[in-house]
C-alpha positions as a Markdown table, in Angstrom:
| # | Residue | x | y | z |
|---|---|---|---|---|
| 1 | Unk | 152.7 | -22.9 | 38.0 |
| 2 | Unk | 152.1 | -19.0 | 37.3 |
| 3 | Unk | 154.2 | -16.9 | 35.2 |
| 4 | Unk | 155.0 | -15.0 | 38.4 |
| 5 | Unk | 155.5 | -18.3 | 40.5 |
| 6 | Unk | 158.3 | -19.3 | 38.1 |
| 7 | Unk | 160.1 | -15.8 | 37.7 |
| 8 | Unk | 160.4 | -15.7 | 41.2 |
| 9 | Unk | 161.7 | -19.6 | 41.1 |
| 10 | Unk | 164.4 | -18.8 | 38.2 |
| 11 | Unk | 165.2 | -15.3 | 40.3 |
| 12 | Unk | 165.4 | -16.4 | 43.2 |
| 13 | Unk | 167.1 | -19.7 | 42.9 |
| 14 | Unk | 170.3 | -20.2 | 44.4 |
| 15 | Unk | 173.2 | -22.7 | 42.9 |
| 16 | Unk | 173.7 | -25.6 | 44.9 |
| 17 | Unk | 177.4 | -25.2 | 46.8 |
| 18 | Unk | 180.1 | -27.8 | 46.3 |
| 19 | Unk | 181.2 | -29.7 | 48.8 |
| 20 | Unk | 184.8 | -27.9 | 49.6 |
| 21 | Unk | 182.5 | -24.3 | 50.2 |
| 22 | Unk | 180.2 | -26.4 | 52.1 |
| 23 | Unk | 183.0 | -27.4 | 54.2 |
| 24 | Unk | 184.9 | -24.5 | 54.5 |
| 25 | Unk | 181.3 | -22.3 | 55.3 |
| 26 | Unk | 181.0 | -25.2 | 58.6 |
| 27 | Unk | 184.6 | -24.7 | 59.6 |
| 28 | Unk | 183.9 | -21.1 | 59.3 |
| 29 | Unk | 180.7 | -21.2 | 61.4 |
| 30 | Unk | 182.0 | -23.0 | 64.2 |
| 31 | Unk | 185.5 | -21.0 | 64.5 |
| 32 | Unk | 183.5 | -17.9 | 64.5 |
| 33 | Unk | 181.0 | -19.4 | 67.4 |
| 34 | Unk | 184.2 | -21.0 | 69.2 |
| 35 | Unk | 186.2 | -17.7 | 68.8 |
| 36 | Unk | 183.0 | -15.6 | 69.5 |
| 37 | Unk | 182.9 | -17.3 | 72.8 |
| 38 | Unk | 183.7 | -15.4 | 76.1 |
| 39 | Unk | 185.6 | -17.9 | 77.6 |
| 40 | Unk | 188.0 | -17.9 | 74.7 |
| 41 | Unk | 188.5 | -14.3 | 74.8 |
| 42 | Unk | 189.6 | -14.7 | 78.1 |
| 43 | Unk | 191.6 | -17.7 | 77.0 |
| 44 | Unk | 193.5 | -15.1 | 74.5 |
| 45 | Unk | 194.1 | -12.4 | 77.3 |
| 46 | Unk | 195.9 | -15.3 | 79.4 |
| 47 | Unk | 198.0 | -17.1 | 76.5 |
| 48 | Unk | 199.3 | -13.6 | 75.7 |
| 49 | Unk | 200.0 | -12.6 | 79.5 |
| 50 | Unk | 202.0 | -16.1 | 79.1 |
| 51 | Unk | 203.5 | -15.5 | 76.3 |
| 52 | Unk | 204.8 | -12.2 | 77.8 |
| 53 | Unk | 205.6 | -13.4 | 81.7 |
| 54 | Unk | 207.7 | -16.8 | 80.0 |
| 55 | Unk | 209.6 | -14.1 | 77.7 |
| 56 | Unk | 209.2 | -15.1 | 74.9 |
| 57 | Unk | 209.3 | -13.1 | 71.0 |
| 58 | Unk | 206.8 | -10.7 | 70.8 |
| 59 | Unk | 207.8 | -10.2 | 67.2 |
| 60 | Unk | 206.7 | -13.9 | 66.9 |
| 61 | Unk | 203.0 | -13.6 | 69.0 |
| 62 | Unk | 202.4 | -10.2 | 67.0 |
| 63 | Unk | 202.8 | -12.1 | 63.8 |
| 64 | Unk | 200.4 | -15.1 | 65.0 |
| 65 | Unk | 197.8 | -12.9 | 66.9 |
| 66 | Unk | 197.9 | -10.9 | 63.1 |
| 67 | Unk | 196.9 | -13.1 | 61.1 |
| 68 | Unk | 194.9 | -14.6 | 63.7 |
| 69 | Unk | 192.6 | -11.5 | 63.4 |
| 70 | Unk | 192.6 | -11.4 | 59.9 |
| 71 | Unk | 191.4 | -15.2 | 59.4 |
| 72 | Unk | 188.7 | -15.2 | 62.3 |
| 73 | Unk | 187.5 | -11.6 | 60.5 |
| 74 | Unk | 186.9 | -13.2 | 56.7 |
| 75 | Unk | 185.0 | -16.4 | 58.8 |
| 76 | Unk | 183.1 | -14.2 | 60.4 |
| 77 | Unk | 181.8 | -12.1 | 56.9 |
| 78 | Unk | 182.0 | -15.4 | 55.1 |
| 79 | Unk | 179.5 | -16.5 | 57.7 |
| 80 | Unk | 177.4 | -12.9 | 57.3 |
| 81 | Unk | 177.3 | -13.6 | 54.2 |
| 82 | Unk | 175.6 | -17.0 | 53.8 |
| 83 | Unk | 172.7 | -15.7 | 56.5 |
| 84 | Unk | 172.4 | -12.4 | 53.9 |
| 85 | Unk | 172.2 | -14.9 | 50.7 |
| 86 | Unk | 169.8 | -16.8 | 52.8 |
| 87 | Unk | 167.7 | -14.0 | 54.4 |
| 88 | Unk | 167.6 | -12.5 | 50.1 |
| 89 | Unk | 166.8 | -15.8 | 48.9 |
| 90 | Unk | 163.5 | -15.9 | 51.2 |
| 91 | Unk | 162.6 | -12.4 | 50.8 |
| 92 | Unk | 162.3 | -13.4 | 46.8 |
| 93 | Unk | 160.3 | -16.3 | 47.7 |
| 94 | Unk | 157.8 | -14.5 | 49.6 |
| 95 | Unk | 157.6 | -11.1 | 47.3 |
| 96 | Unk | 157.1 | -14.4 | 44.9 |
| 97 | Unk | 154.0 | -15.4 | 46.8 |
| 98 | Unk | 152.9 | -12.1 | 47.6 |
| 99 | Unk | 152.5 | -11.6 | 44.0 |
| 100 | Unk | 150.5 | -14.8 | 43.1 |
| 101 | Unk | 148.0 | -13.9 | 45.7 |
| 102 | Unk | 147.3 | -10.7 | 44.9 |
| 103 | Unk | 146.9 | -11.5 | 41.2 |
| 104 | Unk | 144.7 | -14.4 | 42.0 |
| 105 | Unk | 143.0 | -12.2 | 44.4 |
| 106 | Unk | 139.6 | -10.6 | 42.7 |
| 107 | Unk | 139.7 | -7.9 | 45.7 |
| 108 | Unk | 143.4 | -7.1 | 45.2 |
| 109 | Unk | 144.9 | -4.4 | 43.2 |
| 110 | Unk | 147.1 | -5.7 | 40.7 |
| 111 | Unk | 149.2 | -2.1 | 41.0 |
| 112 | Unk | 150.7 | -3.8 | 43.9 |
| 113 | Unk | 152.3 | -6.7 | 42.2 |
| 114 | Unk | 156.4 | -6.2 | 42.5 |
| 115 | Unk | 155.9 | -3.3 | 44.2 |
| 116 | Unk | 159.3 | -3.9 | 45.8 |
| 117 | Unk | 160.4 | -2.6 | 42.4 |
| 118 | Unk | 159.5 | 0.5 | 42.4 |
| 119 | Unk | 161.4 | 3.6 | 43.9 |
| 120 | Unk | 160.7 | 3.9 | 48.0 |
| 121 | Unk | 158.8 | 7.4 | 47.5 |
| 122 | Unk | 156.6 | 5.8 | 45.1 |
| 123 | Unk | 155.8 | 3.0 | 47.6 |
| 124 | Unk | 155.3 | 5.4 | 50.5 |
| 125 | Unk | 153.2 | 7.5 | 48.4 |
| 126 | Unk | 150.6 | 4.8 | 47.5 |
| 127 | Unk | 150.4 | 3.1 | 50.9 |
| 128 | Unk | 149.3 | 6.6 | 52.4 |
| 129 | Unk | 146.6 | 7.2 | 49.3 |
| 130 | Unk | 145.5 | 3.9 | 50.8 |
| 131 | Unk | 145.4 | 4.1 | 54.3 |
| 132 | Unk | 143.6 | 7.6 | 53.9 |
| 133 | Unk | 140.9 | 6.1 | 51.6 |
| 134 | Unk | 140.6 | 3.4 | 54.1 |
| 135 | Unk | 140.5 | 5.2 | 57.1 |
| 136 | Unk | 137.9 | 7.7 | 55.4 |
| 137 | Unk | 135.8 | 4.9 | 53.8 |
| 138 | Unk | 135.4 | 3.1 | 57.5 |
| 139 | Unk | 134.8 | 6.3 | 59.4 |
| 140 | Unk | 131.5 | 6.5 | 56.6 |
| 141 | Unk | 131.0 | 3.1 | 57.2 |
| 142 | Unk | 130.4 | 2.9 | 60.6 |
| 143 | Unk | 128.7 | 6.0 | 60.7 |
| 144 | Unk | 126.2 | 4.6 | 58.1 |
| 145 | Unk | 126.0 | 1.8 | 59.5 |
| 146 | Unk | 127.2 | -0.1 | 56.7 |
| 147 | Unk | 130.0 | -3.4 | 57.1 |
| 148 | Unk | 133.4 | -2.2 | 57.4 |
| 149 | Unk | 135.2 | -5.0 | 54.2 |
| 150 | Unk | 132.8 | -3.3 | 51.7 |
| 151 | Unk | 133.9 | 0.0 | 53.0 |
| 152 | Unk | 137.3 | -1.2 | 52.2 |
| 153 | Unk | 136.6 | -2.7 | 49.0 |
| 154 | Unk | 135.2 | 0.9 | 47.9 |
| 155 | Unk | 138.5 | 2.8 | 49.2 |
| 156 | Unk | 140.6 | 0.8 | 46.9 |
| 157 | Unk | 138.0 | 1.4 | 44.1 |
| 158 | Unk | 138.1 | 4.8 | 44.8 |
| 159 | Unk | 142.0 | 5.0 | 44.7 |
| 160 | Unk | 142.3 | 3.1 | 41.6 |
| 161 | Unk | 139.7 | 5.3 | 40.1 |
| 162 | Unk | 141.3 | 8.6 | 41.0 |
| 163 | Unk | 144.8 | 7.8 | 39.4 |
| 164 | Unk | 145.1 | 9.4 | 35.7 |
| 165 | Unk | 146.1 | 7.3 | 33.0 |
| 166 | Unk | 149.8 | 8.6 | 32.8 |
| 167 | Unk | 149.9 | 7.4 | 36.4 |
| 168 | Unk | 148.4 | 4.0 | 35.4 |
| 169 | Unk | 150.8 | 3.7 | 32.5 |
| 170 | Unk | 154.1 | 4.3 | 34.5 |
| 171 | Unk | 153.0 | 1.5 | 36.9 |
């Protein structure tokens, strides 16, 4: 396994959940689908407009319809929250995999590696330099006649060759 392989293994690695969160994230999950659930909304309208027509407390249904609320609200971030840890936990893997291919890639600019990293102007800023040189080094292509994947191959040449050293250091 690569050195960037097993960084983005020990990174990205998530801690196996004991059984009470693995529980409490199923009850959670199903509350918040059962709750979710048009039919039980209507089913809360018409157990209030019960509650109301038999007379009873409304101190009583404020309290219950309170907290109510409050628990179905944390089951319902509790829930956001495992499909966020999950969603991060694959983004690593595949920024993971992204890198290993384009180090093991002779065509590939290593610049690229955990480019994710880097500040968003940065990244913007570099994909344009590319897709210029690109676009530029196909439109010569075709017009000399020439296959368009060495034309592309000579683009990212010809942006890694036209960055300065102080450029090359910072990345």
């Amino acid at each position: 396994m690569s050195k960037i392989a097993k960084n983005g293994a020990k990174n990205g690695g998530s801690k196996q959940k004991s059984r009470a969160v693995q529980i409490g994230d199923a009850i959670s999950d199903w509350t918040s689908k059962v709750f979710a659930h048009p039919y039980m909304q209507v089913g809360v309208i018409l157990f209030c407009a019960t509650w109301f027509a038999i007379g009873l407390q409304t101190d009583l249904l404020t309290a219950a319809l309170s907290i109510l609320a409050i628990t179905l609200t944390q089951m319902v971030l509790n829930s956001q929250y495992d499909r966020e840890a999950d969603a991060h936990r694959r983004d690593v893997a595949m920024h993971a995999k992204l890198d290993e291919l384009i180090a093991a890639s002779r065509r590939a600019k290593n610049e690229f590696v955990g480019i994710e990293e880097r500040e968003e102007e940065e990244i913007v800023q570099l994909k344009e330099e590319v897709k210029e040189a690109i676009e530029d080094s196909v439109e010569e292509a075709v017009e000399d006649g020439q296959p368009v994947d060495q034309a592309i191959d000579q683009a990212a040449r010809k942006v890694k060759s036209e960055r300065t050293p102080a450029e090359e250091a910072r990345r």
